[in-house]
FIMI-736108 format. One record per atom (N, C-alpha, C, O, CB): atom name; x, y negated, z negated. Coordinates in Angstrom, 2 decimals, padded with zeros to 5 digits, m for minus. Glycine has a CB too. Example, Ala and Ser with C-alpha at 12.3 -4.5 7.8 and 13.67 -1.06 7.14 Angstrom:
% FIMI-736108
 atom       u       v       w
    N  013.19  005.69 m007.80
   CA  012.30  004.50 m007.80
    C  013.20  003.30 m007.80
    O  014.24  003.32 m008.46
   CB  011.31  004.47 m009.05
    N  012.85  002.25 m007.08
   CA  013.67  001.06 m007.14
    C  012.90 m000.03 m007.87
    O  013.41 m001.14 m008.04
   CB  014.08  000.60 m005.72
***
This chain:
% FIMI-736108
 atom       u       v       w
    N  032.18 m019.11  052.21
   CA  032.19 m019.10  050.76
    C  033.44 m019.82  050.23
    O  033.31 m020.65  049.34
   CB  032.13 m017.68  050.24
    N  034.67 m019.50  050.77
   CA  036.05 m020.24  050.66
    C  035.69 m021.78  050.74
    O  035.70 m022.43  049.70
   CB  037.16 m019.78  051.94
    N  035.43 m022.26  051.68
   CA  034.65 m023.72  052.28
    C  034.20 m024.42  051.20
    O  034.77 m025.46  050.86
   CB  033.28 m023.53  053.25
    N  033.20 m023.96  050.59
   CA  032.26 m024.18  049.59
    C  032.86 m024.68  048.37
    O  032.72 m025.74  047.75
   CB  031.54 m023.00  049.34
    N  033.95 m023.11  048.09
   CA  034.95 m023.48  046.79
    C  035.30 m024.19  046.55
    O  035.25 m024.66  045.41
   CB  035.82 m023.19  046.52
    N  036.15 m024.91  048.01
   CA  037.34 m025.90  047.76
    C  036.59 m026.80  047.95
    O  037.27 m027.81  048.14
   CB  038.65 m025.96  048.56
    N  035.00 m027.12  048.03
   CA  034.32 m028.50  048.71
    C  034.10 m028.56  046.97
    O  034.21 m029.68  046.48
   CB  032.62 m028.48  050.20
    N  033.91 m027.85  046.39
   CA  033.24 m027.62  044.89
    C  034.19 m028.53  043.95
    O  033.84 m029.49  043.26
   CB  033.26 m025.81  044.31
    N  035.67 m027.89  044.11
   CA  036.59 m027.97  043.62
    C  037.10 m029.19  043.99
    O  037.68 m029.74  043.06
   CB  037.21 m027.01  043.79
    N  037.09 m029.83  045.05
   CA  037.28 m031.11  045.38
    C  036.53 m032.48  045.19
    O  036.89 m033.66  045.22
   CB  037.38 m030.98  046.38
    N  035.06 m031.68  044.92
   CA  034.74 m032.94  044.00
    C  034.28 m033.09  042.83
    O  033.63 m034.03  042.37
   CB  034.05 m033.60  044.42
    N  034.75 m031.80  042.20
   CA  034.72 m032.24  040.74
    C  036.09 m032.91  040.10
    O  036.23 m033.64  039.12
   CB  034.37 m030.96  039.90
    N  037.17 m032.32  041.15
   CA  038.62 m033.11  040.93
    C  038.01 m034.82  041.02
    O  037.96 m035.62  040.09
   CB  040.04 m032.63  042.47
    N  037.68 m034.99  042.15
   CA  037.37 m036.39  042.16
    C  036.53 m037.17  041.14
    O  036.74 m038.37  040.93
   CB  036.80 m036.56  043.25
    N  035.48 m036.37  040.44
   CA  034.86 m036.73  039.29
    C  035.64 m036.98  037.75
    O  035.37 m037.84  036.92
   CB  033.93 m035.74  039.22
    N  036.56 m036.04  037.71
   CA  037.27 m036.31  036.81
    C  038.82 m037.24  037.05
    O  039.57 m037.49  036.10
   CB  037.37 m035.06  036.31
    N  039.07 m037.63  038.34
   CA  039.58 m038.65  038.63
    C  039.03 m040.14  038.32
    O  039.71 m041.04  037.83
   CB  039.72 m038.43  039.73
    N  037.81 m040.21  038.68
   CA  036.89 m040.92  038.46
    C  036.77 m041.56  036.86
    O  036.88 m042.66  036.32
   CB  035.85 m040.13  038.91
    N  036.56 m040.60  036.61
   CA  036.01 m040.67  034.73
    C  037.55 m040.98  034.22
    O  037.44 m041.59  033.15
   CB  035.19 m038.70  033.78
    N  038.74 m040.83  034.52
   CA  039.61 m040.99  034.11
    C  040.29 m042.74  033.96
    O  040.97 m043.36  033.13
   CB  040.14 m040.06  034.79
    N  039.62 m043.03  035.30
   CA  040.10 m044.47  036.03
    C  039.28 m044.82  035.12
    O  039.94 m045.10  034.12
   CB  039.89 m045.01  037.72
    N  037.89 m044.99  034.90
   CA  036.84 m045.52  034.11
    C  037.01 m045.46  032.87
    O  036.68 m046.56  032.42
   CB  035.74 m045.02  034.31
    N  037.40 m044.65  031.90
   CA  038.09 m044.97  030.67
    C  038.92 m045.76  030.58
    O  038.86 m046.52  029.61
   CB  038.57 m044.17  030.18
    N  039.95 m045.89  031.47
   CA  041.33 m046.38  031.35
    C  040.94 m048.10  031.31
    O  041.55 m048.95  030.66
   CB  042.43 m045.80  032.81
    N  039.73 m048.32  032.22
   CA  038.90 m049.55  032.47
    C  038.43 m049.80  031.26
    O  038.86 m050.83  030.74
   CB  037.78 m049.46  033.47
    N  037.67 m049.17  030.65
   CA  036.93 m049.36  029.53
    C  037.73 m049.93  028.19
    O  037.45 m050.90  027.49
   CB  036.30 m048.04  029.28
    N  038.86 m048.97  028.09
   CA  040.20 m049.01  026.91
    C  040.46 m049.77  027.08
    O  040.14 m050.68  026.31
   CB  041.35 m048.30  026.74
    N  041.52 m050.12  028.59
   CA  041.91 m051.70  028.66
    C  042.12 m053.12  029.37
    O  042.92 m054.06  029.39
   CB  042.61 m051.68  028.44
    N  040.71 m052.64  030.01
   CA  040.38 m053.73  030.96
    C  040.86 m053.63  032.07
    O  040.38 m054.37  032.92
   CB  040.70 m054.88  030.61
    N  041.94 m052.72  032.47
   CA  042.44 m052.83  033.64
    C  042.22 m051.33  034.49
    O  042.22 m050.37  033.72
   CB  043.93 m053.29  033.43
    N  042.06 m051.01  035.84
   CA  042.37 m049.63  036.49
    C  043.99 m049.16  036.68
    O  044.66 m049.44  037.67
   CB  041.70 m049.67  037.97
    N  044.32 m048.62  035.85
   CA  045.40 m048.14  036.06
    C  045.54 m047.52  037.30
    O  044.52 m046.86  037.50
   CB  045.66 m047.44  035.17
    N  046.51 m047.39  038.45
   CA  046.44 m046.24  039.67
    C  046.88 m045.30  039.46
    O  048.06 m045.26  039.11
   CB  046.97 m046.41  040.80
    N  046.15 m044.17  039.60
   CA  046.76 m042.57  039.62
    C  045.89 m042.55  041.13
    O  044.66 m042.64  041.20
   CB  046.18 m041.12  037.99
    N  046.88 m042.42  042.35
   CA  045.90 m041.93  043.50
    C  045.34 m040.93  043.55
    O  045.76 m039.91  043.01
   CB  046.29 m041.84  044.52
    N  044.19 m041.01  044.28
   CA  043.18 m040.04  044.58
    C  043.51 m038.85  045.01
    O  042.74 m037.89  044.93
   CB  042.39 m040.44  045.40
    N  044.87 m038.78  045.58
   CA  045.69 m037.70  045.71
    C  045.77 m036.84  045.11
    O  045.57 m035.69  045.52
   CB  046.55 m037.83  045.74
    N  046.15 m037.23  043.67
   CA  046.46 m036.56  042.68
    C  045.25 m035.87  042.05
    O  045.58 m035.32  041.00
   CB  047.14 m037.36  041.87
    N  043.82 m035.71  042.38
   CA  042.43 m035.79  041.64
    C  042.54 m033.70  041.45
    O  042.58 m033.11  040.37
   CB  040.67 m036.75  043.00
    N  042.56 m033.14  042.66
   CA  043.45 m031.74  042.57
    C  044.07 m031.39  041.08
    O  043.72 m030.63  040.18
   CB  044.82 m031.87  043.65
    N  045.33 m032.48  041.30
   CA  046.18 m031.65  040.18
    C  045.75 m032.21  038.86
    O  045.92 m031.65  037.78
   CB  047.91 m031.80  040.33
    N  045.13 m033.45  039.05
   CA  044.21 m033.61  037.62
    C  043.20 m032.83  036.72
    O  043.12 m032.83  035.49
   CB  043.49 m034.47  037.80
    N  042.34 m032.08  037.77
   CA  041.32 m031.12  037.37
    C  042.23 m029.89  036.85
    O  041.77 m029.13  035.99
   CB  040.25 m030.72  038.67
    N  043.57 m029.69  037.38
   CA  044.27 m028.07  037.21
    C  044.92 m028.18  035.48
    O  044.99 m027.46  034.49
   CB  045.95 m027.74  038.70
    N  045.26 m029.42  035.86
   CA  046.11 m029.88  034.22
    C  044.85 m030.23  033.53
    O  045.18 m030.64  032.41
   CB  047.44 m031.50  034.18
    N  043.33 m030.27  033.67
   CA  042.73 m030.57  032.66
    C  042.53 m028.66  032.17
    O  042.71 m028.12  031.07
   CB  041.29 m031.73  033.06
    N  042.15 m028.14  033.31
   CA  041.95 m026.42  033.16
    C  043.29 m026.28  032.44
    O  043.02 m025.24  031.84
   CB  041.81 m025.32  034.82
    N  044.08 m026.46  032.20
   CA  045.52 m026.27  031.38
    C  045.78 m026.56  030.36
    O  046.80 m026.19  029.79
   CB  046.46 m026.73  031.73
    N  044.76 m027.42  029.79
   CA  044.37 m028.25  028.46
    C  043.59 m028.55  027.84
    O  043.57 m029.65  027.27
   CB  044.51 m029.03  028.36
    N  042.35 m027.37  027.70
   CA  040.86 m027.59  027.53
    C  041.41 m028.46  026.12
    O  041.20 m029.67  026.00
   CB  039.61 m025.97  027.37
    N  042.14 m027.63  025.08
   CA  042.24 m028.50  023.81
    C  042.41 m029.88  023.89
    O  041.98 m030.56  022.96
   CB  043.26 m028.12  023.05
    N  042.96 m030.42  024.85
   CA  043.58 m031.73  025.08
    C  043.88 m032.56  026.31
    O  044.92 m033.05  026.74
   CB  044.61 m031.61  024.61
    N  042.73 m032.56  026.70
   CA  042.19 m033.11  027.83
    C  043.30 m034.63  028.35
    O  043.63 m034.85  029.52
   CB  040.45 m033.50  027.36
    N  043.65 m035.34  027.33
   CA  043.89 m036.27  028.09
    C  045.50 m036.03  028.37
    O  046.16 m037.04  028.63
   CB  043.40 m037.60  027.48
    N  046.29 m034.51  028.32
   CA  047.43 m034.26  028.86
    C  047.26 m034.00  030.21
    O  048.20 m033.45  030.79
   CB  048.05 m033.31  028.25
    N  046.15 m034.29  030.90
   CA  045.91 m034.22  031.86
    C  046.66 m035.13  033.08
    O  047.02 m034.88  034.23
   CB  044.80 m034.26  031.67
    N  046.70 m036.45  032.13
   CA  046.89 m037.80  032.58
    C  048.30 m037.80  033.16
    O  048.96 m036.81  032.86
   CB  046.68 m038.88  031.41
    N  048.98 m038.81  034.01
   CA  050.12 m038.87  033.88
    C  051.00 m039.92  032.68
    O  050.41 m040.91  032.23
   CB  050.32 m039.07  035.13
    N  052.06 m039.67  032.35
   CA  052.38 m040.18  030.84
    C  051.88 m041.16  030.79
    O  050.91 m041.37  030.06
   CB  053.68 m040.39  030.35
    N  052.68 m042.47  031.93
   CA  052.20 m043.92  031.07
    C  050.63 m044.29  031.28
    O  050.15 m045.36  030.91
   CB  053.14 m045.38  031.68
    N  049.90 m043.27  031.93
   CA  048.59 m043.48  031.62
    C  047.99 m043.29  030.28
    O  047.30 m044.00  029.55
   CB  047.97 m042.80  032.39
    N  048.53 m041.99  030.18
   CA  048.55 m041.46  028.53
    C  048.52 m041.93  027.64
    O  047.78 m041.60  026.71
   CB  049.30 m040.94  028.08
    N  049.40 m042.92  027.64
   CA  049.93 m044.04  026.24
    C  048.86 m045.15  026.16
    O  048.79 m045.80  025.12
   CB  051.65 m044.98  026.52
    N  048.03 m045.41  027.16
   CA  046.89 m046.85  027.12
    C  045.58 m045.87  027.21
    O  044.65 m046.32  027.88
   CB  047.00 m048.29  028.79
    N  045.38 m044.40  026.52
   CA  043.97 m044.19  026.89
    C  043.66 m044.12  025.17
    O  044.51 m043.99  024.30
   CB  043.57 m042.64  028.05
    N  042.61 m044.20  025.03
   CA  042.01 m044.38  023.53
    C  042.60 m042.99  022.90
    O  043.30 m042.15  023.47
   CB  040.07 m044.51  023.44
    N  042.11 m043.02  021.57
   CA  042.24 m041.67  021.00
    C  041.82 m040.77  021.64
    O  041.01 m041.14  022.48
   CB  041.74 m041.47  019.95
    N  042.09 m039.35  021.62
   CA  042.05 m037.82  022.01
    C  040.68 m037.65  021.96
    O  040.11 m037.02  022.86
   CB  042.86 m036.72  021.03
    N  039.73 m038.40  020.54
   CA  038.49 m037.85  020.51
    C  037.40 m038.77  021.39
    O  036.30 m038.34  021.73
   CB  038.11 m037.70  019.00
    N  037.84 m039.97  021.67
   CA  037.66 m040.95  022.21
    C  037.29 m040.19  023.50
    O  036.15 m040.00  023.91
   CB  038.73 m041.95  022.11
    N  038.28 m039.84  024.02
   CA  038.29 m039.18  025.58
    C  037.80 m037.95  025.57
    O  037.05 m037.60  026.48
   CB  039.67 m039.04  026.28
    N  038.12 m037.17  024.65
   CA  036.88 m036.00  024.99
    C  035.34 m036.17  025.03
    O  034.39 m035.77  025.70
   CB  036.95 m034.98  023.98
    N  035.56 m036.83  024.16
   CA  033.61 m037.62  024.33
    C  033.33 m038.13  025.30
    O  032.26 m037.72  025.75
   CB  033.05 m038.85  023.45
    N  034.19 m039.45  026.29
   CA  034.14 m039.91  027.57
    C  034.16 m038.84  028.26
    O  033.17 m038.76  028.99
   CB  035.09 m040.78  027.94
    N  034.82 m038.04  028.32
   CA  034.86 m036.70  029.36
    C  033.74 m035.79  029.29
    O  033.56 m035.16  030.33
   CB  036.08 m035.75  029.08
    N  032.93 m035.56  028.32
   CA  032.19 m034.67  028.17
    C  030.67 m035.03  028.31
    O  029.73 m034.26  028.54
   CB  032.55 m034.16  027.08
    N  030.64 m036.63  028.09
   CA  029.43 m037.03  028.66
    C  029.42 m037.08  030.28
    O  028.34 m036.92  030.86
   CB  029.12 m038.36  028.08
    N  030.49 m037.28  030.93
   CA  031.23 m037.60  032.61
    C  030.69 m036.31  032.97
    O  029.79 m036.22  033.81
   CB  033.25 m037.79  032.92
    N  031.17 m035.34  032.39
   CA  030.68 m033.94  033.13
    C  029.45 m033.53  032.63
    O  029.41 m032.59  033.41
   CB  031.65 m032.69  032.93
    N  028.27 m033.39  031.93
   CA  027.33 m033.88  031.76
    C  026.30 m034.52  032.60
    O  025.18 m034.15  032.94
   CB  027.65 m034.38  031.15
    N  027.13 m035.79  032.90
   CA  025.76 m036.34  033.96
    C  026.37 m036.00  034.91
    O  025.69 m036.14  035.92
   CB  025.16 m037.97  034.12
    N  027.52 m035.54  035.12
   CA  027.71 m034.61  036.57
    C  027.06 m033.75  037.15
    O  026.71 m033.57  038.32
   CB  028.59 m033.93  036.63
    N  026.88 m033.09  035.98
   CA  025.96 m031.14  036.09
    C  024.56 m031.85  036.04
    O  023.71 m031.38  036.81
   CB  026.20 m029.52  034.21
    N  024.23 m032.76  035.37
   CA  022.33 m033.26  035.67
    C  022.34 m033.76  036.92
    O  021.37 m033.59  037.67
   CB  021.53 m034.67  034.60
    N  023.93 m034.77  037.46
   CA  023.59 m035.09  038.88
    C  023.48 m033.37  040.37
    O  022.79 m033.29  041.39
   CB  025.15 m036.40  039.23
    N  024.11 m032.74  039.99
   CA  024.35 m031.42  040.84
    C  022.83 m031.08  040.68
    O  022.15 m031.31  041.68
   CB  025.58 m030.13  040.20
    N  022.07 m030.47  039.36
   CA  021.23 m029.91  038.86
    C  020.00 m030.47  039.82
    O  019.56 m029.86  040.80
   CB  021.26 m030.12  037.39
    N  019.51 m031.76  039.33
   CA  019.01 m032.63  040.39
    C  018.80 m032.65  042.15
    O  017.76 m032.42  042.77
   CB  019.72 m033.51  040.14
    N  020.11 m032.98  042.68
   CA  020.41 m032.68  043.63
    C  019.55 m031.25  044.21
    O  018.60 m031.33  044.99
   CB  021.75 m032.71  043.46
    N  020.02 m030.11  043.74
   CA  019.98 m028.78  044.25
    C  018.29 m028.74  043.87
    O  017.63 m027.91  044.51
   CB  021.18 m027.53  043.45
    N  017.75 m029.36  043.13
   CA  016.11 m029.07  043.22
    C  015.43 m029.99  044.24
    O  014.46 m029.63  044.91
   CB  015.32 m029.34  041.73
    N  016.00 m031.19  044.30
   CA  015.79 m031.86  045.23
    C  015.77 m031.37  046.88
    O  015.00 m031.77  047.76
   CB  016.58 m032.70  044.94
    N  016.90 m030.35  046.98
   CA  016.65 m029.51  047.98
    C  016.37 m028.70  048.19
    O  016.20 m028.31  049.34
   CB  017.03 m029.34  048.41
    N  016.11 m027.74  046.70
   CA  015.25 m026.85  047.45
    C  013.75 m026.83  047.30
    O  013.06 m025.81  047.19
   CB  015.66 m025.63  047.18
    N  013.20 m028.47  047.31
   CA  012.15 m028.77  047.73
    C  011.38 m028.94  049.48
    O  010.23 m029.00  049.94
   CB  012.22 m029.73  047.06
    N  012.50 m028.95  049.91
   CA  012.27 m029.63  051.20
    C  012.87 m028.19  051.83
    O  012.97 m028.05  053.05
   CB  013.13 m031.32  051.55
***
């Protein structure tokens, strides 16, 4: 069950690592690097900031991401087709 958690928890960190790089693309053409390393403490500082999601970021990422509402909307569609991709998935198997 522990296993599971941290498999859970590890890739939704990575999803919102993900969605993060991809805004930053979108805003300004470029991928900023925050390593994949960091995808963990990204998800903990977003749980730390439901109001304000993009304090999540590290600063000088911060300063090149669109407005606040900008990114909650990017973020909230990201997790979204996350939970339809999981949702999916899990009927998909428990077809077979």
């Amino acid at each position: 069950m522990v296993i599971a958690a941290i498999g859970i928890y590890l890739c939704l960190a990575s999803l919102v690592w993900l969605a993060g790089g991809l805004l930053e693309l979108l805003a300004s053409g470029r991928w900023r690097e925050v390593p994949a390393t960091q995808a963990p403490l990204l998800l903990a500082r977003l749980i730390d900031h439901p109001s304000a999601p993009y304090l999540a970021w590290p600063v000088g990422m911060r300063r090149a991401m669109p407005t606040p509402v900008l990114t909650d909307t990017w973020l909230a569609l990201v997790a979204v087709a996350g939970l339809l991709a999981v949702f999916l998935a899990a009927k998909a198997l428990s077809r077979t």
